[in-house]
Structure formats: structure tokens, C-alpha cells
N, C-alpha and C positions, 0 to 999 in steps of 0.2 A: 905811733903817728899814722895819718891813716897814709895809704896809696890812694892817689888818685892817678886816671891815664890821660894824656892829653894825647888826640890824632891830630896830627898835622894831614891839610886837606889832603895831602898827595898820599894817606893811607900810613905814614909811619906813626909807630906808636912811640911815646915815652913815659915808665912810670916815676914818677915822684913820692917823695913821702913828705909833706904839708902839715907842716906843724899848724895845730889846732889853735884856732882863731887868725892863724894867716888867713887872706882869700885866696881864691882861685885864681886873679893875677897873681898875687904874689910870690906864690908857688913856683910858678914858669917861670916870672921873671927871676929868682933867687937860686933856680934850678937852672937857668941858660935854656928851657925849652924856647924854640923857633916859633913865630906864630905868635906869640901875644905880645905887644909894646909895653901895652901901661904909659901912655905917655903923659898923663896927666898922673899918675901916681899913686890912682885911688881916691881921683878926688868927683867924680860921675861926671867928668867932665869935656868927655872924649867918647870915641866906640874904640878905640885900638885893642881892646884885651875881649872882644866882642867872642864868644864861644856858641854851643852848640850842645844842649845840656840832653843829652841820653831820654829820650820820653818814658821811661822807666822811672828815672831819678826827680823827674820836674815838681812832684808833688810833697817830696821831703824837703826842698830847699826852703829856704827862707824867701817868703813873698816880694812881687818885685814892688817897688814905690814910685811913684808917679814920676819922680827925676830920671829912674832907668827907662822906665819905659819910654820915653822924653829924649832921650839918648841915642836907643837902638833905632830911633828913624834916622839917624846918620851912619849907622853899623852898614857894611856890606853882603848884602841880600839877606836881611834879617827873616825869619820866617816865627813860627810859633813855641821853637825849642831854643831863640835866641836871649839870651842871657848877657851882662857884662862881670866878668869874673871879679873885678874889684869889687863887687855888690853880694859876693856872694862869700858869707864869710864860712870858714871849714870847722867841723867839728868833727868827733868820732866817730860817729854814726854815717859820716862821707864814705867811708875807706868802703873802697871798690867803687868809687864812680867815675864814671866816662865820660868825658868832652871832647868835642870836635871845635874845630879853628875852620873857620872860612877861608878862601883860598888867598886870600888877601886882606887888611887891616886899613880903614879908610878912620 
């Protein structure tokens, strides 16, 4: 399974291991990481699981689609490495990728 790290803004890390085709919510939420809601569930219909995708890693992911991007103008302080992790579904080829969490989930 791969690891992936999720940083909580205030610098703590956690690793998970994300079974392949979970997303990146799913992961934290199923692991008890701090930091991402999911409140919608996975359905792009919320920013709560709103992340912070490594600019190393931005170009392997799976492209965003008009509904995420559509979304993160409600994320808090979205910039150009902002992601929603329910969108981002995991494969093998993830293991060792980094995410950050915003300091708060709106």
C-alpha cells in the first residue's frame, strides 16, 4: 500500500498507508488524521478535505475537472498547489507523496 504524509498546518506529520483506489480524503478520514473533514463524503461538493499537494508531485496526479476547480474558490486560502483530496483518487505510483492541510477547513 502506498504511504502517503499528511502535515497538519502546525508542521505535525502523519504517515498512512491508503489503500489503492481510496482517495486522499479517504485515507485521513479512515486513518483519524486531524485536518481533513470530508463532509460531503466525496461527493465535490464541499472544500473541507481541501490539501496542499507537494509541487513536485502536482504533475503525476490525476487532472483536476471543472467541478474541483469550481470548489476550491470556497477552500481556505486556495493558491496554485490546492487540491480537494476526495478528487484525488490513490494508486501505487502515490507512495511517498506529501500533502499539507490548510490551517483551517471552511
Amino acid at each position: 500500500m502506498p504511504k502517503i504524509t499528511y502535515i497538519e498546518h502546525d508542521g505535525t506529520e502523519h504517515v498512512a498507508e491508503v489503500p489503492v483506489g481510496n482517495t486522499l480524503m479517504e485515507g485521513a478520514v479512515n486513518n483519524g488524521i486531524p485536518g481533513i473533514e470530508g463532509d460531503c463524503g466525496g461527493a465535490c461538493a464541499c472544500s473541507t478535505c481541501h490539501v496542499y499537494v507537494d509541487p513536485k508531485w502536482q504533475e503525476k496526479l490525476k487532472a483536476q475537472e471543472d467541478m474541483e476547480v469550481d470548489m476550491l474558490d470556497f477552500a481556505y486560502e486556495p493558491n496554485e498547489n490546492s487540491r480537494l483530496g476526495c478528487q484525488i483518487p490513490v494508486t501505487a505510483e502515490m507512495d511517498g507523496l506529501v500533502v499539507k492541510m490548510p490551517e483551517k477547513q471552511l
